[in-house]
C-alpha positions as CSV (number, residue, x, y, z in Angstrom):
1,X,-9.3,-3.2,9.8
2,X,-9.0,-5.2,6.6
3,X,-6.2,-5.1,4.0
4,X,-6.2,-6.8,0.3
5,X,-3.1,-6.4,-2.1
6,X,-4.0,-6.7,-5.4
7,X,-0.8,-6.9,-7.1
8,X,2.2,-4.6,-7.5
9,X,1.6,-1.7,-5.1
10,X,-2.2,-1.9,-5.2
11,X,-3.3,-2.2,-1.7
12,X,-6.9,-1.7,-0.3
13,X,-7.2,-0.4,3.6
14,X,-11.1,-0.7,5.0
15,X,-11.2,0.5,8.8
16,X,-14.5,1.9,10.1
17,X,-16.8,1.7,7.2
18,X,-14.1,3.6,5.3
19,X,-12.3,2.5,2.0
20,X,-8.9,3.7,1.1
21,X,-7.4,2.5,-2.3
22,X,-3.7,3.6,-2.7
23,X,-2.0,4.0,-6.0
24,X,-5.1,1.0,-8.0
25,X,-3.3,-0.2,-11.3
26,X,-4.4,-3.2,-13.7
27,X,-1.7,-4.9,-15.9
28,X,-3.8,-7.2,-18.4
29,X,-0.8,-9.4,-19.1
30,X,-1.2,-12.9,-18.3
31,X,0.6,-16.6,-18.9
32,X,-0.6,-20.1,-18.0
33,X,1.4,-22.1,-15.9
34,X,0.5,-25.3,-14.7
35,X,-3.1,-24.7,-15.9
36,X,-3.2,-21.8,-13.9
37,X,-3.9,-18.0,-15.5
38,X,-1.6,-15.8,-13.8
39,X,0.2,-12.5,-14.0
40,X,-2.9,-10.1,-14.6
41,X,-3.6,-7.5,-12.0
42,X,-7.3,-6.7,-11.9
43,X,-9.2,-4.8,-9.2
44,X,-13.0,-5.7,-8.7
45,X,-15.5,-3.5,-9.6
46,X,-17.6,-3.3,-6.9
47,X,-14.7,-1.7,-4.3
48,X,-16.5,1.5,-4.3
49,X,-13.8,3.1,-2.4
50,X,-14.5,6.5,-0.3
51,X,-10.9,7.7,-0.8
52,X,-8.3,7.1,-3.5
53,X,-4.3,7.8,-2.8
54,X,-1.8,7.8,-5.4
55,X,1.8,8.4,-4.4
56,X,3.6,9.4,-7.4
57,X,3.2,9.9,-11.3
58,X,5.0,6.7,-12.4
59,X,2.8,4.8,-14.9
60,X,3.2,1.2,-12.4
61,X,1.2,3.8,-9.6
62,X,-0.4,6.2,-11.6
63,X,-3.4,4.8,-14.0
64,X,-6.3,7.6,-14.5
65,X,-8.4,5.4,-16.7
66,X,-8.4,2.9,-13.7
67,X,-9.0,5.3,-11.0
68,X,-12.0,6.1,-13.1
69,X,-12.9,2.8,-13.7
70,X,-13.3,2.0,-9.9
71,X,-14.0,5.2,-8.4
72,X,-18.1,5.7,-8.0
73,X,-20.2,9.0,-6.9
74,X,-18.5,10.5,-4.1
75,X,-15.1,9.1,-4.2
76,X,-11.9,11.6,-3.3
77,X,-8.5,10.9,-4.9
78,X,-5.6,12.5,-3.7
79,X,-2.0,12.8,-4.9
80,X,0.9,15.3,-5.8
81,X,0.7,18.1,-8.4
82,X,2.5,15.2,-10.0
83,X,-0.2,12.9,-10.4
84,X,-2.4,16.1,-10.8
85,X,-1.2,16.6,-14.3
86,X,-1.6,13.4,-15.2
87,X,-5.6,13.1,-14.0
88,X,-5.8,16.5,-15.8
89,X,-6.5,14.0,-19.1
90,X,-10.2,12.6,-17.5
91,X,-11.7,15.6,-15.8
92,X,-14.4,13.7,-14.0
93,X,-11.7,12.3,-11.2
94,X,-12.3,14.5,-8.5
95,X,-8.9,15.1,-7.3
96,X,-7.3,17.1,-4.7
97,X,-3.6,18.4,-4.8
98,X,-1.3,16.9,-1.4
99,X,1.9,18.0,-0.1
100,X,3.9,16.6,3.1
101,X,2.8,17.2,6.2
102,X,-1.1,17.1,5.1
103,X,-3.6,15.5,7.0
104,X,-6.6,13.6,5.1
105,X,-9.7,12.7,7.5
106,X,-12.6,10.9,6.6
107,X,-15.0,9.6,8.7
108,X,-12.7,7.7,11.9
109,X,-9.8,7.5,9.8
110,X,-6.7,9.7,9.6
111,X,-4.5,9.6,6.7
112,X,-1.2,11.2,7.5
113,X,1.5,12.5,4.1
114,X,4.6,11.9,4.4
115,X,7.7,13.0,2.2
116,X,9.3,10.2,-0.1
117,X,11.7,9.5,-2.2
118,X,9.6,8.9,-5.2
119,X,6.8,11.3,-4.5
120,X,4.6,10.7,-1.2
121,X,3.7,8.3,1.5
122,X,0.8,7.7,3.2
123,X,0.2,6.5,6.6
124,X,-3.6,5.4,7.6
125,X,-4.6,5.4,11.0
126,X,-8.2,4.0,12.6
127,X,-10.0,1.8,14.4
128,X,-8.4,-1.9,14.9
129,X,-12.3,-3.2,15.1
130,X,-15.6,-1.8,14.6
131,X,-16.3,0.0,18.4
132,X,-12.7,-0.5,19.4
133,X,-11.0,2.2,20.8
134,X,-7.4,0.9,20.2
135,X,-6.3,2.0,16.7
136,X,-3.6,0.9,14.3
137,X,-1.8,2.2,11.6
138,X,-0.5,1.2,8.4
139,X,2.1,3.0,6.4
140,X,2.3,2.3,2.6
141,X,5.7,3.7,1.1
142,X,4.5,3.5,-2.7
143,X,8.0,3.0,-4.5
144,X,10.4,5.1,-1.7
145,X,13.0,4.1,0.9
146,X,12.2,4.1,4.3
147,X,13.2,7.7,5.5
148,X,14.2,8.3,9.0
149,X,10.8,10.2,10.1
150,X,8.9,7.5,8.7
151,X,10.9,5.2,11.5
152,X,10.3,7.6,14.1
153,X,6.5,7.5,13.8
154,X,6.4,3.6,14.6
155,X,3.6,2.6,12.3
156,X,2.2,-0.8,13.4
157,X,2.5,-2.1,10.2
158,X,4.5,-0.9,6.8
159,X,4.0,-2.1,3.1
160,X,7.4,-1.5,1.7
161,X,8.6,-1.7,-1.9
162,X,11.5,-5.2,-2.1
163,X,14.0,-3.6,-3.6
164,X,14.1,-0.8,-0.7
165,X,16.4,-3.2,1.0
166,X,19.2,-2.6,-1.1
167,X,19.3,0.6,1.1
168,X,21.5,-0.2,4.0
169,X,19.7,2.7,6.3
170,X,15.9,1.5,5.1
171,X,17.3,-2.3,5.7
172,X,18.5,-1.2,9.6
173,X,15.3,0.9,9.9
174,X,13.3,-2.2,9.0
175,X,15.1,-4.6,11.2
176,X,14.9,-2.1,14.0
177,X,11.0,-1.7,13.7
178,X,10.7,-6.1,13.3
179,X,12.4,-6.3,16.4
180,X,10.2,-3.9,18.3
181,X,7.4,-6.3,17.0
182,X,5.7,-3.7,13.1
183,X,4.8,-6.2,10.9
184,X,6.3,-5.7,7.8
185,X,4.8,-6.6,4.3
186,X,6.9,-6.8,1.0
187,X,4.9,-5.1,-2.0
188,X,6.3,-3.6,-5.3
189,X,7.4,-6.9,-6.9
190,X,5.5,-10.0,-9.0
191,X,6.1,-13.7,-9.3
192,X,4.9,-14.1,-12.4
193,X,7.7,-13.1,-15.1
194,X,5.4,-11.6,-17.5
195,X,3.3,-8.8,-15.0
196,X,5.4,-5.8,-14.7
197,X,8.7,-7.6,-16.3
198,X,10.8,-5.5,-14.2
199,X,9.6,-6.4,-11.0
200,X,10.0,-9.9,-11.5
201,X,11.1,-11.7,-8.1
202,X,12.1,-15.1,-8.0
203,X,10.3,-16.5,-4.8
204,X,12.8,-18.1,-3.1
205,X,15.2,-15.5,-3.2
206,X,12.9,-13.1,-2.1
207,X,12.0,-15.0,1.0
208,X,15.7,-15.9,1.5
209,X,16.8,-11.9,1.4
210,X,13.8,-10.8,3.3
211,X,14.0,-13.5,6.1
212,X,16.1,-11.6,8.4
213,X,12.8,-9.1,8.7
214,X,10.4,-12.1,9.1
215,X,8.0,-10.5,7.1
216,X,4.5,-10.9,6.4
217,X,3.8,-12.1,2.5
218,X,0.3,-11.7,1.4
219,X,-1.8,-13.7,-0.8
220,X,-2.8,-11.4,-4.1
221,X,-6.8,-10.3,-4.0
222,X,-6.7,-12.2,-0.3
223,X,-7.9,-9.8,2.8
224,X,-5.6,-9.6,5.9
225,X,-8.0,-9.2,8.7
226,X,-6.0,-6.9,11.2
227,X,-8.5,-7.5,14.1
228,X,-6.6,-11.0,15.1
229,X,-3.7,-7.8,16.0
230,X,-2.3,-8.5,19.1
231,X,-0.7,-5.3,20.8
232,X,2.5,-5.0,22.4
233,X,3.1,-1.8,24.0
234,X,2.7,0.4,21.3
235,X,3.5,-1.7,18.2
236,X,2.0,-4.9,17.1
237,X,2.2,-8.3,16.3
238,X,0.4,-11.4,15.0
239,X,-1.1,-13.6,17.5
């Protein structure tokens, strides 16, 4: 399994010969600093993803004239009624209405919906490595607190929004799961002051609040390859 954040909450799953794009957005804002362009989200065109999630209508999630930028012949999105009304505008997105407790399979992979605060979460389950049999699953919580069933399913690894642990019950939820050994991975937040000014998070502080989860941070538009996974009992850890 392989997983790229693009920026923001953009986050690409591929497990099985199956893609999985959840909530794809572009901000087109940039700044030079230190000779270095940074800021703008963009999303490759050549993803080609089989399935496309959206949790909830928000513009920073929601973007139909980028889901139908990247989305090719074939290619399922999925959201709320929410979201539905919004991809109403461009009627060639294929889209199908989700509620809780819906199951999307495609292929190996099983994408569970879960109830959020802001709209739904998703948690994808398949494959660890092509012809494993051990799985692993990844829960993405778009822009939502961690609610208690989501800590009850022990997802092997969750993408969680920063600010989600100014919520003392997602915070102990969080720690709880870091000590059983989920990898946790901050999303829903930018370095660069000028993408998405109101997610702007200065580094260090970010590190220095989060440090009691000893988190994973991703490098934007890098891929984490989940197959160096080491499992412990039923929740895992980096090697």
């Amino acid at each position: 399994m392989e997983i790229i954040w693009f920026g923001h909450s953009s986050i690409l799953i591929r497990a099985a010969d199956v893609t999985i794009l959840i909530d794809p957005v572009e901000d087109e804002v940039t700044s030079v600093e230190n000779g270095r362009t940074i800021g703008a989200i963009s999303l490759p065109s050549d993803l080609d993803p089989h399935i496309v999630l959206i949790t909830h209508e928000h513009w920073d999630h929601c973007q139909p004239t980028t889901v139908k930028r990247i989305s090719k012949k074939g290619t399922r999105s999925y959201g709320p009624e929410a979201v539905m009304n919004s991809m109403a505008k461009i009627p060639s997105i294929d889209i199908t209405t989700i509620s809780p407790s819906d199951l999307v399979l495609h292929g190996d992979i099983e994408i569970r919906v879960l109830e959020a605060t802001e709209g739904l979460a998703f948690m994808a389950t398949g494959p660890i490595s092509e012809g494993s049999s051990d799985t692993i699953s990844v829960l993405h919580t778009g822009d939502s607190y961690l609610a208690p069933e989501m800590i009850a399913i022990g997802p092997d690894i969750i993408l969680f929004p920063y600010y989600a642990i100014e919520d003392d019950d997602t915070l102990k939820g969080l720690t709880d799961l870091s000590n059983c050994g989920t990898t946790l991975i901050p999303i829903h937040y930018h370095h660069s002051p000028v993408a998405f000014t109101n997610h702007y998070v200065d580094p260090a502080e970010m590190k220095k609040a989060l440090s009691p989860l000893d988190p994973l941070f991703l490098d934007r538009g890098h891929p984490m390859e989940c197959r160096f996974l080491t499992f412990k009992d039923r929740f895992t850890s980096y090697s």
